[in-house]
HTML snippet that shows the backbone in 3Dmol.js (N, CA, C, O; Angstrom):
<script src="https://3Dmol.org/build/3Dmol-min.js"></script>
<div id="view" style="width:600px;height:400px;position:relative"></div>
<script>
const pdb = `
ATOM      1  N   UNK A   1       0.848  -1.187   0.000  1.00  0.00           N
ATOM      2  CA  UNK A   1       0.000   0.000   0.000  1.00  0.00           C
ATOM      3  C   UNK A   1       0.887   1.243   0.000  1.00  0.00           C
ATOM      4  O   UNK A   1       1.943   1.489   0.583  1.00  0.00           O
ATOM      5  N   UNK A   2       0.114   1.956  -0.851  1.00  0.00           N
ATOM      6  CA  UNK A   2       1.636   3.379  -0.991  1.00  0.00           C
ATOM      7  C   UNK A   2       1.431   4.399   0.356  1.00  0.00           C
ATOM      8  O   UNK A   2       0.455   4.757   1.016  1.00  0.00           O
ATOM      9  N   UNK A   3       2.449   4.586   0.383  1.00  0.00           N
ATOM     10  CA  UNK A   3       2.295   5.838   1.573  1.00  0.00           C
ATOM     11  C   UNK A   3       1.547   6.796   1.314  1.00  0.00           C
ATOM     12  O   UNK A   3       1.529   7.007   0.101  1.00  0.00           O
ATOM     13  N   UNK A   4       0.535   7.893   2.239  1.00  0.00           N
ATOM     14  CA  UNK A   4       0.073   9.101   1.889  1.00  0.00           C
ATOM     15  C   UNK A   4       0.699  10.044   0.944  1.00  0.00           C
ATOM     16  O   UNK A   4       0.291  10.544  -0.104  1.00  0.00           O
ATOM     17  N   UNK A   5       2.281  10.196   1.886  1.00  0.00           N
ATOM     18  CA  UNK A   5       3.208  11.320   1.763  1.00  0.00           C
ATOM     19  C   UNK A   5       3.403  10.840   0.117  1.00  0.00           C
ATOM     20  O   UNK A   5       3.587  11.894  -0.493  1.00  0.00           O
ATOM     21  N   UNK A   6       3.443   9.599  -0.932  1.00  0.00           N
ATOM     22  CA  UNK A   6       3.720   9.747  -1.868  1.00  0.00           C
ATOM     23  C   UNK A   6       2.516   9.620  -2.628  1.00  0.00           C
ATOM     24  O   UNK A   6       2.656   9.800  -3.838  1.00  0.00           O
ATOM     25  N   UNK A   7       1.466   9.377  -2.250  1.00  0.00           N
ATOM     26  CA  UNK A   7      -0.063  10.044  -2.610  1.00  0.00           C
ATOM     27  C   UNK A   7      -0.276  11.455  -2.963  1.00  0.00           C
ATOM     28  O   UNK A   7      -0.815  11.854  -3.995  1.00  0.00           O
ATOM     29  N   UNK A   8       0.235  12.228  -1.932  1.00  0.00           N
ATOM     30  CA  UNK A   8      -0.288  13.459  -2.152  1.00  0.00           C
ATOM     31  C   UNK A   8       0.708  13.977  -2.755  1.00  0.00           C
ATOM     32  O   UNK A   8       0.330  15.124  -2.993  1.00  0.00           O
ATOM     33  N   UNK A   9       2.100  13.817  -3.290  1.00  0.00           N
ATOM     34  CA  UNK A   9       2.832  13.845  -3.819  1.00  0.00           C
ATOM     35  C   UNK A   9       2.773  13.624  -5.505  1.00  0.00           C
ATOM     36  O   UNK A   9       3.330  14.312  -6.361  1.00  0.00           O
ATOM     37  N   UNK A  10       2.051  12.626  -5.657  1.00  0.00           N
ATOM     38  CA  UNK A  10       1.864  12.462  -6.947  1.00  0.00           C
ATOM     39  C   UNK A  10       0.669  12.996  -7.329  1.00  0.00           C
ATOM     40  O   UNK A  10       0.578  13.438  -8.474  1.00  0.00           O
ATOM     41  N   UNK A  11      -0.205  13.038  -6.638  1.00  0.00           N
ATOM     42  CA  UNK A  11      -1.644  13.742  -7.281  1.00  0.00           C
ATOM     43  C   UNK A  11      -1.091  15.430  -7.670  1.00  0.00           C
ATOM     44  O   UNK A  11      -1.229  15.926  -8.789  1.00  0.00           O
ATOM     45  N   UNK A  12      -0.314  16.297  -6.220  1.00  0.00           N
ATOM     46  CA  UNK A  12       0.109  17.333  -6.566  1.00  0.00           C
ATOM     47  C   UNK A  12       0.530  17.479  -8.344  1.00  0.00           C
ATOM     48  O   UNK A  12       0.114  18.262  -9.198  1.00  0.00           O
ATOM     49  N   UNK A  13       1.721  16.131  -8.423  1.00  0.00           N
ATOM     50  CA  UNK A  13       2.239  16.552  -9.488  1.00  0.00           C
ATOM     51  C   UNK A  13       0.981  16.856 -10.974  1.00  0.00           C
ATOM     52  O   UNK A  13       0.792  17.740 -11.808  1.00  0.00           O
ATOM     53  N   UNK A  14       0.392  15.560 -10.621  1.00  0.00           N
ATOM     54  CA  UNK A  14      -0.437  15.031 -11.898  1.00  0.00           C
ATOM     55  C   UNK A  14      -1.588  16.504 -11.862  1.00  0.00           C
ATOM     56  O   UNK A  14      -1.993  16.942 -12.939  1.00  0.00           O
ATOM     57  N   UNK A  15      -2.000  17.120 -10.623  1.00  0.00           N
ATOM     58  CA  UNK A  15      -2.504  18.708 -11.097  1.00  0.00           C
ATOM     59  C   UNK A  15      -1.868  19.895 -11.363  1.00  0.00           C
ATOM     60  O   UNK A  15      -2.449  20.980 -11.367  1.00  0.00           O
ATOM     61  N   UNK A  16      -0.085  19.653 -11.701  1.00  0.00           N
ATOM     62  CA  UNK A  16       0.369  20.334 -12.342  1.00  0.00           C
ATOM     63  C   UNK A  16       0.530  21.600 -10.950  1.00  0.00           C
ATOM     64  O   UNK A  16       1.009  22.666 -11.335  1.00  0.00           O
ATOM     65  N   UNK A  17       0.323  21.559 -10.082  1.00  0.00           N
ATOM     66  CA  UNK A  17       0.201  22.057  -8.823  1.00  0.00           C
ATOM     67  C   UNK A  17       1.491  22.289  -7.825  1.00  0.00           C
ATOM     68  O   UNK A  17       1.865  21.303  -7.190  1.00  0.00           O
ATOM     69  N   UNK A  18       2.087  23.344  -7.676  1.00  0.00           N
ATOM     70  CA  UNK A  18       3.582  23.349  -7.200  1.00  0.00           C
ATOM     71  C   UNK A  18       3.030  23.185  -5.584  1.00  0.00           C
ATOM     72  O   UNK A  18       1.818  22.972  -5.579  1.00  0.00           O
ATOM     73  N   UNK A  19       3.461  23.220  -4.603  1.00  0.00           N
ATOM     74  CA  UNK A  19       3.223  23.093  -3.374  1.00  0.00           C
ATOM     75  C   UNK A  19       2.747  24.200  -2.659  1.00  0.00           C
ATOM     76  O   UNK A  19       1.834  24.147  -1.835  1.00  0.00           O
ATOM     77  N   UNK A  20       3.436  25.306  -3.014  1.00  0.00           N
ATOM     78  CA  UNK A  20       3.316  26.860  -2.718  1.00  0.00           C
ATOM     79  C   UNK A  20       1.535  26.839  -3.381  1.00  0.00           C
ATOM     80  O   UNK A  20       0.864  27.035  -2.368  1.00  0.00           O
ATOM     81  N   UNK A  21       0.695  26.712  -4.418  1.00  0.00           N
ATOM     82  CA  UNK A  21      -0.221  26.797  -4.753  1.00  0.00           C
ATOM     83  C   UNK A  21      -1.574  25.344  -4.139  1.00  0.00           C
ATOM     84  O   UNK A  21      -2.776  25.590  -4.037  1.00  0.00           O
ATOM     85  N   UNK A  22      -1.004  24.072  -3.853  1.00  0.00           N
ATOM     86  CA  UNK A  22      -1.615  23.540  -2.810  1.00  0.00           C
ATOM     87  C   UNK A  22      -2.039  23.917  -1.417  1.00  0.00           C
ATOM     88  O   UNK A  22      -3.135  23.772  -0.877  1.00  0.00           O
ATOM     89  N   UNK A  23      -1.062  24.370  -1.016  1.00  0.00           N
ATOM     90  CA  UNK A  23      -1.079  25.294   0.659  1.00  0.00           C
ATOM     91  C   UNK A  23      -1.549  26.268   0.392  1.00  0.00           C
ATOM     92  O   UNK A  23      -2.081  26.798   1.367  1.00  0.00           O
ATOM     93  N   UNK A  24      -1.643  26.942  -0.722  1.00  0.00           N
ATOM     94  CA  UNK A  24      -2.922  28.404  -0.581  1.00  0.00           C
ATOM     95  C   UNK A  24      -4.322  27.830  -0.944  1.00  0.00           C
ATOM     96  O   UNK A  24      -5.417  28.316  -0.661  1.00  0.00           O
ATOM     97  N   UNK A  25      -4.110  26.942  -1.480  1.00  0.00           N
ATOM     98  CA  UNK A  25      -5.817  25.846  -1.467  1.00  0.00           C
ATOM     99  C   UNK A  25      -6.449  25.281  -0.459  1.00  0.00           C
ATOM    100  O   UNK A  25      -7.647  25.017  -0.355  1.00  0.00           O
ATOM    101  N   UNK A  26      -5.267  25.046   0.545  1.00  0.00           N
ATOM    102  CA  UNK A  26      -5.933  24.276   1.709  1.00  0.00           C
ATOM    103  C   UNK A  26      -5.169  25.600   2.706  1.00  0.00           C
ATOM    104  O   UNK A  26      -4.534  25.010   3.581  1.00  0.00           O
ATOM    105  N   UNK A  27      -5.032  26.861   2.855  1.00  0.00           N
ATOM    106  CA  UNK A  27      -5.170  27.510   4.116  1.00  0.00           C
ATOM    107  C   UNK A  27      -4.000  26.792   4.794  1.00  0.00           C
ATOM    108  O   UNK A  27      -4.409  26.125   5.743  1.00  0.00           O
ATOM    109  N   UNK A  28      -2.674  26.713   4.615  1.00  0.00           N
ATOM    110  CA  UNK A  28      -1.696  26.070   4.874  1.00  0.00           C
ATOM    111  C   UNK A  28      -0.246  26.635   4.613  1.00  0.00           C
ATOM    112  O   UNK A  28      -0.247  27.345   3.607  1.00  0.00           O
ATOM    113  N   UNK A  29       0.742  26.554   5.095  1.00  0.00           N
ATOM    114  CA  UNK A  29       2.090  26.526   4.693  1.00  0.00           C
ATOM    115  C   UNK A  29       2.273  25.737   3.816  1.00  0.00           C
ATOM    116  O   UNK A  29       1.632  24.690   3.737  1.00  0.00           O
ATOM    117  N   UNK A  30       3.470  26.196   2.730  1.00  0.00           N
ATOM    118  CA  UNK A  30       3.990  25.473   1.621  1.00  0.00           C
ATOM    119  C   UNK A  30       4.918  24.266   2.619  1.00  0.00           C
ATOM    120  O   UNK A  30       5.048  23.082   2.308  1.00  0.00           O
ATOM    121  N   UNK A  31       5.596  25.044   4.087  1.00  0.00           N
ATOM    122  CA  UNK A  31       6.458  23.912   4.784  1.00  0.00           C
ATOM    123  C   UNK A  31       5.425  22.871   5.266  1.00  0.00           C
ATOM    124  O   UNK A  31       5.910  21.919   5.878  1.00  0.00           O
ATOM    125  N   UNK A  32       4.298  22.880   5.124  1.00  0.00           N
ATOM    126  CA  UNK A  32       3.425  21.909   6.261  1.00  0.00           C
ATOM    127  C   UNK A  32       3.456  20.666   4.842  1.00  0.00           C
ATOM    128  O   UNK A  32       3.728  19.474   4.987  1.00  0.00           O
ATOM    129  N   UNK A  33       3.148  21.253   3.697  1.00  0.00           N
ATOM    130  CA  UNK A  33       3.231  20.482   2.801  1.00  0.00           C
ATOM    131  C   UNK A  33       4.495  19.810   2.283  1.00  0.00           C
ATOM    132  O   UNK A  33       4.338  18.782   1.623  1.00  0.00           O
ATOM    133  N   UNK A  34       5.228  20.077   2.411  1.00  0.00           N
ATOM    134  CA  UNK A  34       6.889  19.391   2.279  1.00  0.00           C
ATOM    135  C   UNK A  34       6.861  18.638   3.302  1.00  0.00           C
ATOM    136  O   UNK A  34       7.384  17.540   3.109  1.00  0.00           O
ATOM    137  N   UNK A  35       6.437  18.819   4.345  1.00  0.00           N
ATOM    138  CA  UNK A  35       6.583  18.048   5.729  1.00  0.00           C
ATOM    139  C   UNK A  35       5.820  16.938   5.713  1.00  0.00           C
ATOM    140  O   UNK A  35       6.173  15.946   6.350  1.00  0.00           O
ATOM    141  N   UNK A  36       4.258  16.964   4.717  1.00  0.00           N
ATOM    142  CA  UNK A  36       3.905  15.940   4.354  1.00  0.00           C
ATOM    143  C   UNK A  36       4.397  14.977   3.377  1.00  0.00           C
ATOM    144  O   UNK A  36       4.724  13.827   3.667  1.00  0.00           O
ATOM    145  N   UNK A  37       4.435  15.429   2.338  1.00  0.00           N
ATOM    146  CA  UNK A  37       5.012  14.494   1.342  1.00  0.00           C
ATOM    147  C   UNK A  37       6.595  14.293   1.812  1.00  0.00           C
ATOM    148  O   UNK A  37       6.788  13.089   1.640  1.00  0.00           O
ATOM    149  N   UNK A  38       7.672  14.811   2.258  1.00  0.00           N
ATOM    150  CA  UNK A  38       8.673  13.985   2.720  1.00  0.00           C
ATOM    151  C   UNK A  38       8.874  12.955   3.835  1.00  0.00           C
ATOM    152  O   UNK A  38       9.826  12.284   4.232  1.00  0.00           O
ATOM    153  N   UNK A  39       7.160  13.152   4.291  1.00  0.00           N
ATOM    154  CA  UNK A  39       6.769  11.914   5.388  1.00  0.00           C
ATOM    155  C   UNK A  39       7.678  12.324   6.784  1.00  0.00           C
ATOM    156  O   UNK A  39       8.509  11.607   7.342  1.00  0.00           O
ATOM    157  N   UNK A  40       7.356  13.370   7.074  1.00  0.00           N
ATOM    158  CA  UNK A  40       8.007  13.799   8.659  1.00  0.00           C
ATOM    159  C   UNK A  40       7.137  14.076   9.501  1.00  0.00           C
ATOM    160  O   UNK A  40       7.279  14.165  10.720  1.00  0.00           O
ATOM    161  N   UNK A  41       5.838  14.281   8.633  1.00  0.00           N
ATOM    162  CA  UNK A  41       4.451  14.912   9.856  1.00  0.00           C
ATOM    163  C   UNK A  41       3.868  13.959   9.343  1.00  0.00           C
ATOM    164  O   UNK A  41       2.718  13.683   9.684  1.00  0.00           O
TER     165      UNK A  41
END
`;
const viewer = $3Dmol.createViewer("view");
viewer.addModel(pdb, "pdb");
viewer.setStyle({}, {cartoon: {color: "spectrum"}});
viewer.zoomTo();
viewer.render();
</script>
């Protein structure tokens, strides 16, 4: 089963979606999102 962190990692990519523009979608830091997909949070 794949990890989240490379779930949300690949969906990011596949919407063409840099991280900085995910975290202004979800009301978030661009670091909260690195922190997810490098699987530390």
């Amino acid at each position: 089963m794949a990890k989240i962190s490379k779930n949300i990692k690949k969906l990011r990519a596949s919407a063409n979606m840099s991280q900085e523009a995910l975290a202004e979608k979800l009301f978030i830091s661009r670091q909260a999102v690195s922190s997810w997909e490098n699987d530390r949070t």
